[in-house]
C-alpha positions as CSV (number, residue, x, y, z in Angstrom):
1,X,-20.9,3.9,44.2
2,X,-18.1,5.9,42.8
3,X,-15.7,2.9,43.1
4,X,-18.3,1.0,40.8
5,X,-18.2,3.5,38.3
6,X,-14.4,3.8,38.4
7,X,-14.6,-0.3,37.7
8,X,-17.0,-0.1,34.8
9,X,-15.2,3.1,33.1
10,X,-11.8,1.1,33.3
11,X,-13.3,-2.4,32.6
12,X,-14.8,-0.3,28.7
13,X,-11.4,1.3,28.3
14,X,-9.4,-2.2,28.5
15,X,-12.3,-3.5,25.9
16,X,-11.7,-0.9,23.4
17,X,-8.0,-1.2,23.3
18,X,-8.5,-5.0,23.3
19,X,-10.4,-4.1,20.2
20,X,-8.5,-1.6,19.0
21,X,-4.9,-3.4,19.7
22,X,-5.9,-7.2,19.0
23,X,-3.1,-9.4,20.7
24,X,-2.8,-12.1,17.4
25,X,-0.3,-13.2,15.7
26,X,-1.6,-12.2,12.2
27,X,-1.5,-8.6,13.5
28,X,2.6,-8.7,14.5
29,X,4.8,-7.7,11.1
30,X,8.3,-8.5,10.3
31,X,10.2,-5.6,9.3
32,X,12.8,-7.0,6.3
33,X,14.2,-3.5,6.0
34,X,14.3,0.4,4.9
35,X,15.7,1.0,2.0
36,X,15.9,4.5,0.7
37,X,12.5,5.4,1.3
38,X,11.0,2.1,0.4
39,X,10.0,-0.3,3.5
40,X,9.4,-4.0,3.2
41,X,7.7,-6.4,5.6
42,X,6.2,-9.7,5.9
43,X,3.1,-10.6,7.9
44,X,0.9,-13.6,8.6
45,X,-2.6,-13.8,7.3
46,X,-4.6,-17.3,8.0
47,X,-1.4,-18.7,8.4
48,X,0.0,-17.8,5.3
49,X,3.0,-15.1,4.8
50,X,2.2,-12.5,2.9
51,X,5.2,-10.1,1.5
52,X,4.8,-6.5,1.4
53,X,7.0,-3.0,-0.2
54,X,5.6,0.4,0.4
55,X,6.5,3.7,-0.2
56,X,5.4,7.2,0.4
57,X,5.8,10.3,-2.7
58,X,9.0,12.8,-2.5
59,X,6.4,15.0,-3.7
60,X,2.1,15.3,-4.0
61,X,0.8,18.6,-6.2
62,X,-2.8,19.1,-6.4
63,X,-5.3,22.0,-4.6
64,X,-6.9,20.0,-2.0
65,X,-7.8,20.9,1.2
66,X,-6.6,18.1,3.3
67,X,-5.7,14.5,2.4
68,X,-4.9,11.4,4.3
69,X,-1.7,8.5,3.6
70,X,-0.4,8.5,0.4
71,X,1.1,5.4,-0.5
72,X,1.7,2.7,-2.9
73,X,1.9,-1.1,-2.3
74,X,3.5,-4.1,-3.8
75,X,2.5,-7.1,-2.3
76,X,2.7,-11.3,-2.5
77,X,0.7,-13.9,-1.8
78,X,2.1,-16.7,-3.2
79,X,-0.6,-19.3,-1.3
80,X,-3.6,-17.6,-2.9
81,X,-5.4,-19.3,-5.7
82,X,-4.9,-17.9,-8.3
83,X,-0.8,-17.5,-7.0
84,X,-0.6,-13.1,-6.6
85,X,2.5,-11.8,-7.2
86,X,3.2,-8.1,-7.6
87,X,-0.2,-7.3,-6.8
88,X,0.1,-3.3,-6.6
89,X,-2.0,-0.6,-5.6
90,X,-2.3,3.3,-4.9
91,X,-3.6,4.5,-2.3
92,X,-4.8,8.3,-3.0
93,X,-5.5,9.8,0.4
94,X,-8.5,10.3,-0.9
95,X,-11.8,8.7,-2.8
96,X,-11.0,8.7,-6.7
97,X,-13.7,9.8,-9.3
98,X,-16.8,7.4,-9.5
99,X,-15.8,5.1,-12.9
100,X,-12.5,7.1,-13.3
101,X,-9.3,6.1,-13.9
102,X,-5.3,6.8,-12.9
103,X,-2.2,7.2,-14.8
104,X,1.2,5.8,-13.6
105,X,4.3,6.8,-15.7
106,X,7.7,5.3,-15.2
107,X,10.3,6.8,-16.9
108,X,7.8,7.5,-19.8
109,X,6.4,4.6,-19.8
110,X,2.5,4.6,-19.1
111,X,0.3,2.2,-17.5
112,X,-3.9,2.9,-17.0
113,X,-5.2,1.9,-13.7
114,X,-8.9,1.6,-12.8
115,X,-10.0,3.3,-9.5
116,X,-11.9,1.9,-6.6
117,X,-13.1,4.1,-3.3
118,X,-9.5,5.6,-2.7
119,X,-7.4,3.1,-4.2
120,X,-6.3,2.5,-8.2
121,X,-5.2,-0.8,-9.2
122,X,-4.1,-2.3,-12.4
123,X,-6.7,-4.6,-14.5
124,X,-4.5,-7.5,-14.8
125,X,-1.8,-9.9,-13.3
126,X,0.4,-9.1,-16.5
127,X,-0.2,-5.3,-15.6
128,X,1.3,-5.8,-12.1
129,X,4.1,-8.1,-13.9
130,X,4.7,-5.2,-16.2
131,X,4.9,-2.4,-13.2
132,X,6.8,-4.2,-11.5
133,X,9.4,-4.7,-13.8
134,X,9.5,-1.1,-15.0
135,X,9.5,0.1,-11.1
136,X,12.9,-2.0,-10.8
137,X,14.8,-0.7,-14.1
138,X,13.3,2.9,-13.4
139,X,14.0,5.8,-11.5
140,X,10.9,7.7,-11.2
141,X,7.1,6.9,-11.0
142,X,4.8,9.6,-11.3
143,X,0.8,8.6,-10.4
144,X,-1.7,11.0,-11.2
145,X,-5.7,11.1,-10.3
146,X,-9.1,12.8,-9.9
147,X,-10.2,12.9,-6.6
148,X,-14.5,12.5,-6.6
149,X,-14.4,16.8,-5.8
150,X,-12.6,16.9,-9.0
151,X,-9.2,17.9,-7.8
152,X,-6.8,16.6,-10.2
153,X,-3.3,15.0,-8.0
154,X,-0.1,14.5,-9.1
155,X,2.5,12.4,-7.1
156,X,6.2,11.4,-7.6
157,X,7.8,8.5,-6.3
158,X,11.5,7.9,-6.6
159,X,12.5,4.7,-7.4
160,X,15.9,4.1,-5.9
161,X,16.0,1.6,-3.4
162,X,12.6,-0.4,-5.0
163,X,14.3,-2.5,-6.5
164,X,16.9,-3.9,-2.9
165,X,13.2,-3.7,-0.7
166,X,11.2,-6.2,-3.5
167,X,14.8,-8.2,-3.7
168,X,14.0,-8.8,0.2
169,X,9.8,-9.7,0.0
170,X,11.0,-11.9,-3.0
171,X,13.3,-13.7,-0.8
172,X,11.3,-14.2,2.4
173,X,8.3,-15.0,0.1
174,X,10.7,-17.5,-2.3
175,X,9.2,-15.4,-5.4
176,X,11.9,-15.5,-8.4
């Protein structure tokens, strides 16, 4: 009887890390390098690549209590229809205001974003266009938010390096 139980109890731990770890090949990513703080990878997704830069803040101000992964994300998917290029996004670490918005400022230049759940995203294609291009020239980026407690975040990004990481998802993803 014990041995049964033993077999059950290891036969529902190899299920959830069968779940939890699937063995596909959209899951494996190809790391295309570190550069100063800003990673870049590529991964498959329905057979298609898709190109990706992060980066994490040098430094998050705000009175909260605990928050998760702050990030931000530039990512291609040339193969989508419509094409999506530059597509960018903020992770918070949190969930933003209901209906609010985030400010991104690159070297003084300012771009709104709207907010959804715990990420901000800019309205438009041309917006990402315009990020992006201001992320590569620049040397800071500051993003700042209201979480839905109403703690107001501030977080700064440098941007040395952005611009040799988005050189490497443009190549792999043949984006010019």
């Amino acid at each position: 009887m014990q041995c049964l139980s033993f077999a059950r109890g290891l036969a529902v731990i190899i299920l959830l890390a069968l779940f939890a770890f699937p063995l596909t090949a959209e899951s494996a990513e190809k790391a295309l390098g570190a550069f100063k703080g800003w990673e870049a990878y590529s991964f498959e997704e329905s057979g298609k690549t898709v190109c990706v830069v992060w980066g994490k803040p040098d430094k998050s101000q705000g009175k909260y209590k605990k928050r998760g992964d702050i990030r931000v994300f530039i990512a291609h998917r040339i193969w989508a229809r419509p094409k999506r290029v530059n597509e960018i996004s903020f992770e918070a670490g949190y969930s933003f205001k209901k209906d609010g918005e985030a400010t991104v400022t690159i070297d003084g230049k300012k771009f709104g974003l709207f907010t959804d759940g715990d990420t901000a995203w800019n309205r438009s294609a041309q917006d990402d266009a315009a990020m992006a291009r201001a992320m590569r020239v620049g040397k800071k980026m500051i993003i700042e938010g209201v979480s839905s407690r109403g703690t107001k975040t501030k977080d700064t990004y440098s941007l040395f390096g952005f611009t040799a990481a988005h050189n490497a998802i443009n190549k792999t993803c043949k984006v010019k």
